[in-house]
C-alpha positions in Angstrom: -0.9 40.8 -52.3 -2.7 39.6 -49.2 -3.1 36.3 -50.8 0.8 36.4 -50.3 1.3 38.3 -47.1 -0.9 35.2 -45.8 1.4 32.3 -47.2 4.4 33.7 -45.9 2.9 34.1 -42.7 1.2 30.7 -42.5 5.3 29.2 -43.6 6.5 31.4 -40.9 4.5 29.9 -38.1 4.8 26.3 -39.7 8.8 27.0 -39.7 8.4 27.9 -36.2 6.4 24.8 -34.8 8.7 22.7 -36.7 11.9 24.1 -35.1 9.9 24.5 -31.8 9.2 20.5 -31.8 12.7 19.6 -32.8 14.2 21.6 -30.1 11.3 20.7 -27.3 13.7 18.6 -25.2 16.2 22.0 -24.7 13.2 24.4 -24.4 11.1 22.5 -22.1 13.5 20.0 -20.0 11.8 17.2 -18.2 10.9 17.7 -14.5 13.8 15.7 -12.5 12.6 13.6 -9.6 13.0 15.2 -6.0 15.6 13.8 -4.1 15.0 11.3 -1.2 14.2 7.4 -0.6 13.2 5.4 -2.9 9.4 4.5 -2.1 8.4 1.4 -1.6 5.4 0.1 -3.7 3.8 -3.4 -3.0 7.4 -4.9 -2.5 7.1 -5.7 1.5 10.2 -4.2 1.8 10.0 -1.3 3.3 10.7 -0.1 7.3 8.3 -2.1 9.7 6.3 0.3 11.8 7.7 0.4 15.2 5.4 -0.3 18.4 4.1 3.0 19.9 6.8 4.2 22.5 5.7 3.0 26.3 4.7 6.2 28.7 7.4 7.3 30.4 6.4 5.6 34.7 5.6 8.4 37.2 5.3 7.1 40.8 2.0 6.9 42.2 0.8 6.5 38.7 -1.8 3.3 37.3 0.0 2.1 34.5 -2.9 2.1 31.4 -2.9 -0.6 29.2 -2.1 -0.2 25.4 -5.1 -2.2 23.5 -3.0 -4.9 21.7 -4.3 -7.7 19.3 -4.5 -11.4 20.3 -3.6 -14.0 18.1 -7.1 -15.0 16.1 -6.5 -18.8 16.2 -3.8 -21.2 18.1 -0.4 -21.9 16.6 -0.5 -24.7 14.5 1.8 -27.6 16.1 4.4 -28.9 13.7 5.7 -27.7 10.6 3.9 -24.7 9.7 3.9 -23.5 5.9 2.2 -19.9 6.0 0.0 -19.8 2.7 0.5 -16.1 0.6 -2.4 -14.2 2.3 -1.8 -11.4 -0.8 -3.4 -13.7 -3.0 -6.6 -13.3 -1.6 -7.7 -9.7 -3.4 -7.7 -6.8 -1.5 -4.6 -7.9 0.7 -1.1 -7.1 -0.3 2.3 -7.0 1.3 0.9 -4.1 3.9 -1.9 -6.2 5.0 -0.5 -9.2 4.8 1.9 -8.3 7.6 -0.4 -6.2 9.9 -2.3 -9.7 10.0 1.0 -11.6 10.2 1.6 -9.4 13.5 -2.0 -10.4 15.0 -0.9 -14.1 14.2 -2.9 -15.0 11.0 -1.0 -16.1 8.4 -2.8 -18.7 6.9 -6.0 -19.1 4.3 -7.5 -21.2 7.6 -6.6 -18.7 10.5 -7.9 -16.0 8.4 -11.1 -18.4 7.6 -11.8 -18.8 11.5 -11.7 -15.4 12.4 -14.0 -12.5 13.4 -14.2 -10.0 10.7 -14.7 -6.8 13.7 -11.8 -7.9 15.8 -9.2 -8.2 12.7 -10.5 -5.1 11.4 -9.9 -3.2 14.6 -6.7 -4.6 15.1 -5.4 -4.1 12.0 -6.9 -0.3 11.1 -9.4 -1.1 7.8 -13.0 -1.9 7.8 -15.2 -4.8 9.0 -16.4 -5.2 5.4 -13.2 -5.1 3.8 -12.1 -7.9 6.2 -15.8 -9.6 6.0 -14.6 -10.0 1.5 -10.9 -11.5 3.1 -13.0 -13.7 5.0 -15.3 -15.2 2.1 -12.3 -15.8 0.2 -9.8 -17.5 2.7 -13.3 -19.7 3.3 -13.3 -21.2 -0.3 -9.3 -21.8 -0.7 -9.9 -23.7 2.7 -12.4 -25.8 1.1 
């Protein structure tokens, strides 16, 4: 008898399984995404961060200086093709246009410049801009 008693529990639970796995999709619905914007993955189409506001002017007051970025290198005179800076590993659409805005946007401006000043200019490291560097240096070659 307990040969029996186990057989029809063993079908039971294989029954069950079997029904549970057909109906999984009504028992256990998939989590829905949270509503909000889209984001905005390696596409360079996203919102530009804005400059930081200026401080309001008080009289009598020294107007302090934000630290800015100066373009690395002169503008190039005459027609000026920008090469894609995001094929250079490590740089994508983000970092592309932080160094865009501090004026580098090609495998030569990029080549000629110092590795602490972009890095402080554009938030990352010195050696993360130091492996740019190399890299820009052997497409220029």
């Amino acid at each position: 008898m307990n040969v029996k008693k186990l057989v029809r529990t063993t079908m039971l639970i294989g029954v069950w399984a079997a029904v549970s796995w057909v109906l999984r999709e009504k028992l256990l619905p998939l989590p829905r995404p949270e509503k909000g914007p889209i984001p905005q993955f390696r596409t360079g189409a996203g919102p530009s961060p804005s400059p930081p506001a200026a401080a309001a002017a008080t009289p009598g007051a020294t107007p302090t200086a934000t630290p800015t970025a100066a373009p690395a290198t002169a503008p190039v005179a005459g027609p000026h093709h920008p090469d894609d800076l995001a094929d250079i590993v490590g740089i994508g659409p983000v970092f592309r246009g932080r160094l865009a805005d501090t004026g580098i946007t090609t495998f030569a401006s990029l080549a000629a410049t110092d590795a602490a000043v972009v890095a402080a200019a554009i938030g990352v490291t010195e050696q993360m801009v130091a492996g740019w560097i190399a890299q820009a240096r052997e497409r220029v070659r």
